[in-house]
MMTF fields as JSON, N, C-alpha, C and O atoms, coordinates in Angstrom:
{
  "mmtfVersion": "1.0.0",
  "mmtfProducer": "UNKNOWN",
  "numBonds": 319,
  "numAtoms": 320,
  "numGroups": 80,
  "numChains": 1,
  "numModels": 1,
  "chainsPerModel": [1],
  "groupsPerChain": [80],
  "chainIdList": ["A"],
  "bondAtomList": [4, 2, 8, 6, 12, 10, 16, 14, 20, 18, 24, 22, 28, 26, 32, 30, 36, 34, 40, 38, 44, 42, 48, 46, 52, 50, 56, 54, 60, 58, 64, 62, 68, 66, 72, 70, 76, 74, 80, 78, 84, 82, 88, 86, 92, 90, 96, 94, 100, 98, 104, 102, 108, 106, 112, 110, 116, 114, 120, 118, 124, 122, 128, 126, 132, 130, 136, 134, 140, 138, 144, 142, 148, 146, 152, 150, 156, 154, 160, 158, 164, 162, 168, 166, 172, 170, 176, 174, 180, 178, 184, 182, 188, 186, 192, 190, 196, 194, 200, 198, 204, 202, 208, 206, 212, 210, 216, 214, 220, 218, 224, 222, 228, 226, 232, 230, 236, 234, 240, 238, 244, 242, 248, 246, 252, 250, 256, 254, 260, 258, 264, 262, 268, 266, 272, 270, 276, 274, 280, 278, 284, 282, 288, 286, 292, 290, 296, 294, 300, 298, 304, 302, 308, 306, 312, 310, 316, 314],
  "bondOrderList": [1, 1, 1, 1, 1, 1, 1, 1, 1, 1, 1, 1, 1, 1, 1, 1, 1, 1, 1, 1, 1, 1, 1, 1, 1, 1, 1, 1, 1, 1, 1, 1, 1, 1, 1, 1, 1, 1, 1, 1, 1, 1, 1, 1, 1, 1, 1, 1, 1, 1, 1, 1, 1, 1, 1, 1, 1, 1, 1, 1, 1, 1, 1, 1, 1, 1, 1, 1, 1, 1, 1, 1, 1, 1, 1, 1, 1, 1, 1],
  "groupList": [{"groupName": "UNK", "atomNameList": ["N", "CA", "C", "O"], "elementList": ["N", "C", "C", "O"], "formalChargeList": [0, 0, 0, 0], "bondAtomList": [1, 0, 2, 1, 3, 2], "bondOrderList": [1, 1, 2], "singleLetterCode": "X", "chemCompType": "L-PEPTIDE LINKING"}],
  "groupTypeList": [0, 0, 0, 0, 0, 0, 0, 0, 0, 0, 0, 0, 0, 0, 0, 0, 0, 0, 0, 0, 0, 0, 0, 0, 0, 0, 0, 0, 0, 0, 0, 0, 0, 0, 0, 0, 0, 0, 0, 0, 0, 0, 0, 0, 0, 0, 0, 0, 0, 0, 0, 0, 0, 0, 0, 0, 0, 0, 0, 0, 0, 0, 0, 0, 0, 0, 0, 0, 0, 0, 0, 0, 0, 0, 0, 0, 0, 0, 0, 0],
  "groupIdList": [1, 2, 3, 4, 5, 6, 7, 8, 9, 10, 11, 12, 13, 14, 15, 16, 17, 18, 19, 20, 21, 22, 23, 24, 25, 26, 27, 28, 29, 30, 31, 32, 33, 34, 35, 36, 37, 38, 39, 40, 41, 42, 43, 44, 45, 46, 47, 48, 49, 50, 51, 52, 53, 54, 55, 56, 57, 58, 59, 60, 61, 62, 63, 64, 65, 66, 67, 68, 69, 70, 71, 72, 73, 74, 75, 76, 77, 78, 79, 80],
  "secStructList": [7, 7, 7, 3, 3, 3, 3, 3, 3, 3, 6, 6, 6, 3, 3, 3, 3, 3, 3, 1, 1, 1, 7, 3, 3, 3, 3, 3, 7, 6, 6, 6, 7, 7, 1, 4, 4, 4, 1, 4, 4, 4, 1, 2, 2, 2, 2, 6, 6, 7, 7, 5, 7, 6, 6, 1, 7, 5, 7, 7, 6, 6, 6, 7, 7, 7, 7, 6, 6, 2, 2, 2, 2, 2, 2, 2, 2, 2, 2, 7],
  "xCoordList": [0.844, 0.0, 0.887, 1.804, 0.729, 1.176, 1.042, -0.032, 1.396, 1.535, 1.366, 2.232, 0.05, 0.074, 1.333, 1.84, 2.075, 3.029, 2.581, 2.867, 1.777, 1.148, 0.281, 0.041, -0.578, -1.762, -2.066, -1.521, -3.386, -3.198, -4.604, -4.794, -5.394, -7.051, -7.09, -6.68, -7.812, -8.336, -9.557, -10.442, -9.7, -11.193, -12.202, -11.883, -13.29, -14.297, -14.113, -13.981, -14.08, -13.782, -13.267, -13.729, -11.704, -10.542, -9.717, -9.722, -8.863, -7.658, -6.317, -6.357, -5.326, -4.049, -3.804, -4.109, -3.221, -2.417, -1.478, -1.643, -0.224, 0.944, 1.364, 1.326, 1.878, 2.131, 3.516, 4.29, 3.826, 5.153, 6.201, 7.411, 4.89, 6.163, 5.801, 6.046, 5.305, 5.091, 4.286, 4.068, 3.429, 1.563, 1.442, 1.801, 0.902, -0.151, -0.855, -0.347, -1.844, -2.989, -4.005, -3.925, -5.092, -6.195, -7.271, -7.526, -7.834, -9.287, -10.321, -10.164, -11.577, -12.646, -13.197, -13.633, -13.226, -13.823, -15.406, -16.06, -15.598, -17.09, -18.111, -19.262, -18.076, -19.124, -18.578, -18.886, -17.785, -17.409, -18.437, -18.783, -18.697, -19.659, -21.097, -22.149, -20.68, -21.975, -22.014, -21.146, -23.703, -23.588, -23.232, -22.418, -23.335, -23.059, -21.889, -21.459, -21.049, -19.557, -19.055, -18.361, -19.406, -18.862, -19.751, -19.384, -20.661, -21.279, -20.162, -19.946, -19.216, -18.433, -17.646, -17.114, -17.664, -16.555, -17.315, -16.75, -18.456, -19.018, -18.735, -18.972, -18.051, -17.638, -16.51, -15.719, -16.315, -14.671, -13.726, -12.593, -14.319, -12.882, -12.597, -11.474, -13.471, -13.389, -12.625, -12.03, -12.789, -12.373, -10.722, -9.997, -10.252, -8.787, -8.317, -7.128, -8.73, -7.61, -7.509, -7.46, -7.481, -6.897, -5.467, -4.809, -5.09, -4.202, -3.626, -4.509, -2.189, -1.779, -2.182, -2.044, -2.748, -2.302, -1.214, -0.428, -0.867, 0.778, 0.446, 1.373, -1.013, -0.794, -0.632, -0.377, -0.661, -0.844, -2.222, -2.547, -2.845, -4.637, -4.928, -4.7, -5.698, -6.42, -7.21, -8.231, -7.055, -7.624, -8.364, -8.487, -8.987, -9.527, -9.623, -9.54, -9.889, -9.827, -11.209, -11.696, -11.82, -13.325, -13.132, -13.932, -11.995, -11.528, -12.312, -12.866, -12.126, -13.011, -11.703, -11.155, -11.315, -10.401, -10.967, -12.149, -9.88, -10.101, -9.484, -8.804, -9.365, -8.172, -7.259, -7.801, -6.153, -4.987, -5.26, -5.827, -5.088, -5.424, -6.734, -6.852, -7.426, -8.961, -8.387, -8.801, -7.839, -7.196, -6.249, -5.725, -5.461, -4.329, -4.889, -4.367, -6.344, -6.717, -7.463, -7.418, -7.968, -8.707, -7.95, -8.587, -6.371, -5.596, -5.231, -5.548, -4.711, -4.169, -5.518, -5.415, -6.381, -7.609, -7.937, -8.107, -7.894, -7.683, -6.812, -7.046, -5.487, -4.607, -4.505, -3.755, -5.419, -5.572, -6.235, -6.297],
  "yCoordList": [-1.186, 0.0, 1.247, 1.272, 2.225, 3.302, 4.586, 5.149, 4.884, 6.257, 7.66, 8.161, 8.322, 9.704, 10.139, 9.418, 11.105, 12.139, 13.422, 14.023, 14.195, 15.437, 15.601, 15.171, 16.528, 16.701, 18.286, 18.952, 18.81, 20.753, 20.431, 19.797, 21.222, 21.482, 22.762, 23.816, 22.449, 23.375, 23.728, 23.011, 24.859, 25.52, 23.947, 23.074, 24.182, 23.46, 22.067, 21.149, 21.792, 20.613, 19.422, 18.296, 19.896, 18.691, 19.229, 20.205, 18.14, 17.639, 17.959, 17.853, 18.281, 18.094, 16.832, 16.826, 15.358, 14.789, 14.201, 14.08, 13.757, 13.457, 12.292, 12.14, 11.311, 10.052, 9.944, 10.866, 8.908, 8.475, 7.697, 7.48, 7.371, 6.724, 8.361, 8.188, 9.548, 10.591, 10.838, 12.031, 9.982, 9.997, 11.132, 11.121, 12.162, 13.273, 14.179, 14.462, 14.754, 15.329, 15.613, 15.367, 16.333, 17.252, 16.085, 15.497, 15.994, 14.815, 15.674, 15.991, 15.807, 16.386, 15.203, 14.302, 15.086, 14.427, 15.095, 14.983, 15.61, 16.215, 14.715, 15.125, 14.081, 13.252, 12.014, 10.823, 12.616, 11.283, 11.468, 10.567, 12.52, 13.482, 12.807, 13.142, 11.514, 11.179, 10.52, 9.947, 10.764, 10.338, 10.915, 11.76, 11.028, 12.443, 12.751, 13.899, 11.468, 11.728, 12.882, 13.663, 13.213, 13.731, 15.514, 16.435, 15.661, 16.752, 17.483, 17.959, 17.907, 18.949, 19.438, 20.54, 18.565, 18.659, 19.594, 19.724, 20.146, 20.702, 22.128, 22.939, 22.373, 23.872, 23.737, 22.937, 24.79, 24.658, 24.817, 24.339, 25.713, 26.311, 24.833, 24.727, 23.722, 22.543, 21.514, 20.485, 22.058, 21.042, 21.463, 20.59, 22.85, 22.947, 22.497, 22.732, 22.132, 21.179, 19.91, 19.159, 19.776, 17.868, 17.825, 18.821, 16.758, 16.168, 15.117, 14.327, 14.292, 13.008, 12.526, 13.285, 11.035, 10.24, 9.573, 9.956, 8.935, 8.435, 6.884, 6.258, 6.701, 5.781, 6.053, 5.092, 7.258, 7.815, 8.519, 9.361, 7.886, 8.731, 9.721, 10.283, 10.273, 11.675, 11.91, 11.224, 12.731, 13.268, 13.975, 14.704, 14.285, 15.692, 15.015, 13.812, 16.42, 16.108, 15.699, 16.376, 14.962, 14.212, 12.793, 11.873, 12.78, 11.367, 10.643, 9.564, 11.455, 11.214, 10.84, 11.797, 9.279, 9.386, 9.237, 9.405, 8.852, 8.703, 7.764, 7.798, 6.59, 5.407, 5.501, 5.133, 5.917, 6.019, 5.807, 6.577, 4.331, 3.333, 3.947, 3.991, 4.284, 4.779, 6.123, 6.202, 6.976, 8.207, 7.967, 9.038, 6.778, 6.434, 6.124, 6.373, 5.384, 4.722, 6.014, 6.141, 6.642, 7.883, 8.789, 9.504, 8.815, 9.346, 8.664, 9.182, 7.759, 6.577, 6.956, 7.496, 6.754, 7.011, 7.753, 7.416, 9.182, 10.304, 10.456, 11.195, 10.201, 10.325, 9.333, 9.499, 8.24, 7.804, 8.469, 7.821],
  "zCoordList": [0.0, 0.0, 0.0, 0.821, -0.78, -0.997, 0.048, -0.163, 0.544, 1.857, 1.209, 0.491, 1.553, 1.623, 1.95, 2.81, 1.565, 2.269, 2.315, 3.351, 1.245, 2.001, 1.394, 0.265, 2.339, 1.469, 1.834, 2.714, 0.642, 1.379, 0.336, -0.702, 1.229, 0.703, 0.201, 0.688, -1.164, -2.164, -2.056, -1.59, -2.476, -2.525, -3.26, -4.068, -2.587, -3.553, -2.594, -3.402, -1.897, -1.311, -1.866, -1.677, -2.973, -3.301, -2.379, -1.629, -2.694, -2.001, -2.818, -4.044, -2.289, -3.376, -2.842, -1.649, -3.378, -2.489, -3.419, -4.633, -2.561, -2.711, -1.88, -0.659, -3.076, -2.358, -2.214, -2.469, -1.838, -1.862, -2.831, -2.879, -3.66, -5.007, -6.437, -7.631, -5.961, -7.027, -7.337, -7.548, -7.539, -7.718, -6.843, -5.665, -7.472, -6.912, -7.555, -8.64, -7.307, -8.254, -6.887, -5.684, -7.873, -6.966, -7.328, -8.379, -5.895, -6.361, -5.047, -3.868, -6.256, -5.258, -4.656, -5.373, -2.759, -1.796, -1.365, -0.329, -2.273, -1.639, -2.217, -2.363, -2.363, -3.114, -1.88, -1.919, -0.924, 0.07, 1.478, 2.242, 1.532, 2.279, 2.274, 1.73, 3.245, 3.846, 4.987, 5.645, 5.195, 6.892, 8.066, 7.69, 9.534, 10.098, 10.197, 10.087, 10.482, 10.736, 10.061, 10.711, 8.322, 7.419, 7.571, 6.841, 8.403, 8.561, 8.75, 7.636, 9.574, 10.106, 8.938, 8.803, 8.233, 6.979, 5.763, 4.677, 5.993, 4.938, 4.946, 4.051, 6.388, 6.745, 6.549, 7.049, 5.543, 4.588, 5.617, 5.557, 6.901, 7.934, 8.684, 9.177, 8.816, 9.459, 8.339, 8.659, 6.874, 6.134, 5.644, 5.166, 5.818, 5.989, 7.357, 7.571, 7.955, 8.903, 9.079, 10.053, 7.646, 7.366, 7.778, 8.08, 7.769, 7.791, 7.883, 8.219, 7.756, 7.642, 9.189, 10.148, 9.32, 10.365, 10.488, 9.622, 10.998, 11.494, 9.908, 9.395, 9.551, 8.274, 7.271, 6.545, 6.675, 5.479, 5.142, 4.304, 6.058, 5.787, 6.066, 7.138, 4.809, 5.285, 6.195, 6.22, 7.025, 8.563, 8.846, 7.861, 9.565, 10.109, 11.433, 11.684, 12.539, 13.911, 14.245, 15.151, 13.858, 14.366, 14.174, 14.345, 13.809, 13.437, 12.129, 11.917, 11.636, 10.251, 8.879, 8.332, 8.437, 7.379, 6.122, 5.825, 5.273, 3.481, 3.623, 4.649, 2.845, 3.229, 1.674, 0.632, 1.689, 0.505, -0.088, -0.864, -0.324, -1.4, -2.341, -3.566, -1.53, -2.467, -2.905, -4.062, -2.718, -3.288, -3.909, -4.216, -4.456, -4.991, -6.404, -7.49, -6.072, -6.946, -8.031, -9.255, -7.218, -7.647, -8.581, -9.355, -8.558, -8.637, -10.033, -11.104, -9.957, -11.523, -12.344, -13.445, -11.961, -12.414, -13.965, -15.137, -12.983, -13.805, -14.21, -15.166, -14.161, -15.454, -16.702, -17.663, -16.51, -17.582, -18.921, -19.966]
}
């Protein structure tokens, strides 16, 4: 499995992210936005403070992740 190394939120609710073998690109997570967990995240000032967990996953402090692999994949994706 491939490791986030950074990530920095864009207007519009994407993501920049950056992996560890170079793979990186902008993928909009707003269509991940369900269920309550994901409520807090609709307030952009709540949705710039993502960040890495100690696995590579995207974060926010509600303990709310993205799991890599699905953003990795998201990622190969679109550059096809």
């Amino acid at each position: 499995m491939t490791r986030a190394v950074y990530v920095e939120p864009k207007p519009g609710w994407r993501l920049y992210v950056r992996f560890e073998d170079g793979i990186d690109g902008v993928v909009d997570v707003s269509t991940s936005f369900r269920g309550p967990m994901t409520a807090p995240l609709r307030d952009e000032s709540f949705f710039r403070q993502v960040f890495l967990d100690e696995f590579g996953a995207v974060s926010w402090p509600n303990g709310y992740d993205l799991a890599p692999d699905a953003l990795y994949d998201r990622l190969c994706k679109q550059a096809e």
